[in-house]
N, C-alpha and C positions, 0 to 999 in steps of 0.2 A: 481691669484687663491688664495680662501681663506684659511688660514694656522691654522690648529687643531696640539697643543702640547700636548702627554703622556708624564705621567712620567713613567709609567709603560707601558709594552704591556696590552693589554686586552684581552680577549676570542675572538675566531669569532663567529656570523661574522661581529663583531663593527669594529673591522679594514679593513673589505673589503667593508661597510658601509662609514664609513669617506672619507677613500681614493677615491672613484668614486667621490666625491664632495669637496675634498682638500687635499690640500697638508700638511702629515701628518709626525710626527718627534716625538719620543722617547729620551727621555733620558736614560730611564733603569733602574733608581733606583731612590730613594726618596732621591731627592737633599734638600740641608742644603736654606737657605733663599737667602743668595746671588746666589746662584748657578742657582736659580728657577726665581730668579728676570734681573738676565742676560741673560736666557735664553727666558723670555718673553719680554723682553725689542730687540730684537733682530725680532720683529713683529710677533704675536698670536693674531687671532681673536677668538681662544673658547680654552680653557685650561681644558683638561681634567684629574682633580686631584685626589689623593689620600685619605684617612682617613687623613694619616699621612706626608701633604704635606702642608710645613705652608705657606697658602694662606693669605700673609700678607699687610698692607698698602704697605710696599716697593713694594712687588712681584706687588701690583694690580698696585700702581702710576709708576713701568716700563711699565704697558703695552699704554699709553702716548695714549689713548683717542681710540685706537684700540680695545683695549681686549674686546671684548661686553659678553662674558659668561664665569662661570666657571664651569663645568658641573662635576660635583664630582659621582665618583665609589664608595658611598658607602650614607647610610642614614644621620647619622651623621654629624654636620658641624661646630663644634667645632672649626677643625683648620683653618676657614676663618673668616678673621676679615669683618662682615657682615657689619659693617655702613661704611666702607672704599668701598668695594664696590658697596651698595647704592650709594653712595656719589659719585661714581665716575660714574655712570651708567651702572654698571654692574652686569648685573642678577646671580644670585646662585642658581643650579637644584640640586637634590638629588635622590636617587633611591628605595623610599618608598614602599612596597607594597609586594615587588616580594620576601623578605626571610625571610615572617613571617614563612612558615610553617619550613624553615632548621633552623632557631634561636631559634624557639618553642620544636621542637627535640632534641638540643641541651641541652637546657634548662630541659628539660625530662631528658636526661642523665646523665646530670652532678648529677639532681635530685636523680635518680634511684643508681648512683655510690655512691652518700655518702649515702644513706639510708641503703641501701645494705653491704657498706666499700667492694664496689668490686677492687678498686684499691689496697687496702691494703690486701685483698684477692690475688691479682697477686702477687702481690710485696713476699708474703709468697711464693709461688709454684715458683714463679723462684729463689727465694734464696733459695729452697730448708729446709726450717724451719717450715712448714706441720708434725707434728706428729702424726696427727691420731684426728676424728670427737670426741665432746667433747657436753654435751648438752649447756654449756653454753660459747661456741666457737665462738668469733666478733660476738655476736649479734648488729642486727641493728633494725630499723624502718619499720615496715608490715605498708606498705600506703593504705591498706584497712581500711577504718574509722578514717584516718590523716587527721587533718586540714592541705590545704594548703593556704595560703595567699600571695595573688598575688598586689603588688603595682605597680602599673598602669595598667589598664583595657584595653588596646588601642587591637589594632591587635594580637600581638604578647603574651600579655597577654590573649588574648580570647581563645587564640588557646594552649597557655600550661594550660588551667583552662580545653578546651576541653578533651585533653590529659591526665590529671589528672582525670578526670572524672571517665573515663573507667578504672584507678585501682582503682575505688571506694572510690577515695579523698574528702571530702567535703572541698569549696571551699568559701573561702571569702575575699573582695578584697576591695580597696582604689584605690581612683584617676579617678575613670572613668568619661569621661569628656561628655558622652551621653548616652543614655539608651541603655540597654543592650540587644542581640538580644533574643529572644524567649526563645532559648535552653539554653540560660543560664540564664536563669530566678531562677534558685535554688538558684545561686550564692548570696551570704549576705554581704551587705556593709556595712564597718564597720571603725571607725577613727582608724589611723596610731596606736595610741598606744594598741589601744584595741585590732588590726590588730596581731601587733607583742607579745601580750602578749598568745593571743589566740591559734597562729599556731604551726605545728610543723614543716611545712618548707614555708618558705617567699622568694621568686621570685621575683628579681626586674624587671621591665619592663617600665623603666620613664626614659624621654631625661635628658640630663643635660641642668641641669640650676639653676641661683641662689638659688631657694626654694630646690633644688633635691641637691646637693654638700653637699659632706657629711655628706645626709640625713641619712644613716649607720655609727654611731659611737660610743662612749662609753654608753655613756646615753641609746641610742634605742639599743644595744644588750644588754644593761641588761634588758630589758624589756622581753627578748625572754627566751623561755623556754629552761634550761638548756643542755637539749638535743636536741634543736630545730638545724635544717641545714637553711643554707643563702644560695642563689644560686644568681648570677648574671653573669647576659649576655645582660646588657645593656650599660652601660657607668661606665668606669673603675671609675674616681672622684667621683661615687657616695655614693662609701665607702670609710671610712677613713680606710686605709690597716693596718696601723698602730695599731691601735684601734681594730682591725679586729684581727691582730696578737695575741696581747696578751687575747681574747678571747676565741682563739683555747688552747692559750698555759695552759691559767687559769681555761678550761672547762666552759665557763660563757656560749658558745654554746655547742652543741655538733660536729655541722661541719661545710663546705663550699665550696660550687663549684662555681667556678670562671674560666668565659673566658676571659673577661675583666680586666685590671688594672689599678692605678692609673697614675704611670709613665710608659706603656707601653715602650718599650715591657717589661722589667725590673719588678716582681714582689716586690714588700716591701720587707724591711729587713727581714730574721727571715719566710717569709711567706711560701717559698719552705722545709723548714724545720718539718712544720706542718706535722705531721701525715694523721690528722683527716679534711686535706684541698686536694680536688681535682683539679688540674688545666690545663685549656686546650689553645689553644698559641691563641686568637681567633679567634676559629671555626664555630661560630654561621651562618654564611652564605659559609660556607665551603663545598659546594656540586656544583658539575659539572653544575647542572642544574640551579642551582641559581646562581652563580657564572656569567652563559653565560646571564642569564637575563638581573643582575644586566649588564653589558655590552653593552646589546641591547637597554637599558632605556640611558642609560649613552650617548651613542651613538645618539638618538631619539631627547635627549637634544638638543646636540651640532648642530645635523642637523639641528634641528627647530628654531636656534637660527641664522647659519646662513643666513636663508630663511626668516630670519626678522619676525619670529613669536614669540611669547609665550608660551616657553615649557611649557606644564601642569603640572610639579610639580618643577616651580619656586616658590624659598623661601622669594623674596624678589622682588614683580613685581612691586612696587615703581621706581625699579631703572630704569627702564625704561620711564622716561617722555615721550618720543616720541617713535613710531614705529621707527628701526637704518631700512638701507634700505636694502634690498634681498642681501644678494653674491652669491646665487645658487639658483635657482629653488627650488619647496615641496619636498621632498624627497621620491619617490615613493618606499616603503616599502612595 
């Protein structure tokens, strides 16, 4: 029987999914490199990983010519060393699609918290230091007639430009890598500097990678307007938090909402500190309903992987020279 490794449990019903078609084993928490490499080394034909599950040459070269997929619970794929498992024939799936609209919400919120300073707002009422409505009392940002500026145009960027919309935000963006659909035909393309010079709140929505790594840092917020808010909820490395910190601390912005960070889970020195910084433990796909998707794609993978097919949102269908042969039946879903 073919043998599917968690490191985490999942949602149902990936786990009663798996199990009718292998024999399936939990670790339970996000083990350290050896931990993960003994445990695959020990016989895994699809390995179903983590964000934060470092899918490493050791981890892929224990799985000794067996391992044929690793079917990762999240978009992201940072923590697998992708030309190791190339190399080794081993496909990498990811689970694209299913949480743009809870990331895009998220992304609204964090948005909406620092424009508003509704955190700072709570933080007053339960400490009890509320003295009475003043006319010029933590004013914020009316996103009626705000530039927002959205770096990267993709999914998730479409759909907080949407969302922005309807509080009557004008919207302009960088990085979109196709044309854009109808409705957002309003939307104004515009290069990175001119992007961050322009807005009064810039949204990141772009994978990591070389040209993206700390595409946020001293240089590009000072480009931003003085009261301008950062918000990310895409890939923590893509600001430098560092550079991020004394920003807040210097007033060079005016704020920052952040799910993301650079050293996960651990936010920068100095960065919890911040006042004028919101932060949330990442939430971005933090909803029941996406959460069981993201599980069911995750799931969808690894089946189709034993059945000797090609998941459709393999990231590296290279690794695959030949058809590997069936261990199970299609998976009648």
């Amino acid at each position: 029987m073919p043998k599917v490794l968690l490191t985490l449990p999942l949602p149902q019903p990936a786990p009663q999914w798996l199990g009718d078609a292998a024999e399936v084993s939990v670790i339970g928490h996000i083990p350290s490199e050896p931990e993960l490499a003994t445990a695959v080394a020990e016989g895994v034909d699809v390995l179903c990983a983590q964000l934060r599950d470092p899918v490493t040459s050791r981890v892929l070269e224990a799985g000794k010519g067996r391992l044929r997929a690793v079917s990762l619970y999240a978009v992201g794929y940072n923590n697998v060393d992708m030309v190791a498992a190339t190399s080794r024939g081993v496909i990498v799936t990811n689970t694209p699609g299913v949480l743009t609209d809870a990331t895009a919400d998220c992304a609204m919120g964090l948005l909406l918290a620092c424009a508003r300073r509704i955190v700072e707002g709570n933080t007053v009422m339960h400490t009890g230091h509320f003295e009475g409505w003043e006319p010029d009392y933590m004013l914020g940002l009316e996103l009626k007639g705000a530039t927002l500026g959205i770096i990267g145009m993709g999914r998730i960027g479409q759909a907080v430009a949407r969302r922005a919309r309807a509080f009557g935000m004008n919207i302009v963006y960088a990085g979109a890598k196709k044309e854009l659909p109808p409705d957002l035909a309003d939307a104004r393309p515009l290069p990175l500097e001119e992007l961050l010079a322009a807005s009064d709140v810039v949204s990141l929505h772009v994978p990591l990678a070389e040209d993206t790594y700390h595409m946020i840092n001293a240089r590009t917020l000072a480009l931003m307007k003085r009261n301008a808010i950062l918000v990310n909820t895409s890939r923590g490395p893509v600001v430098d938090e560092e550079d991020l910190v004394t920003a807040l601390r210097e007033n060079i912005i005016g704020g920052a909402g952040l799910d993301v960070y650079e050293s996960e889970p651990r936010p920068a020195p100095g960065l919890i500190e911040c006042e004028n910084a919101v932060l949330t433990p990442h939430l971005g796909s933090a909803t029941t309903q996406t959460r069981r998707a993201m599980a069911e794609l995750c799931a969808r993978n690894a089946l189709a992987a034993l059945a000797g097919e090609l998941p459709k949102n393999t990231l590296n269908p290279r690794a695959w020279k030949k058809t590997p042969p069936p261990l199970i039946k299609p998976f009648p879903f």
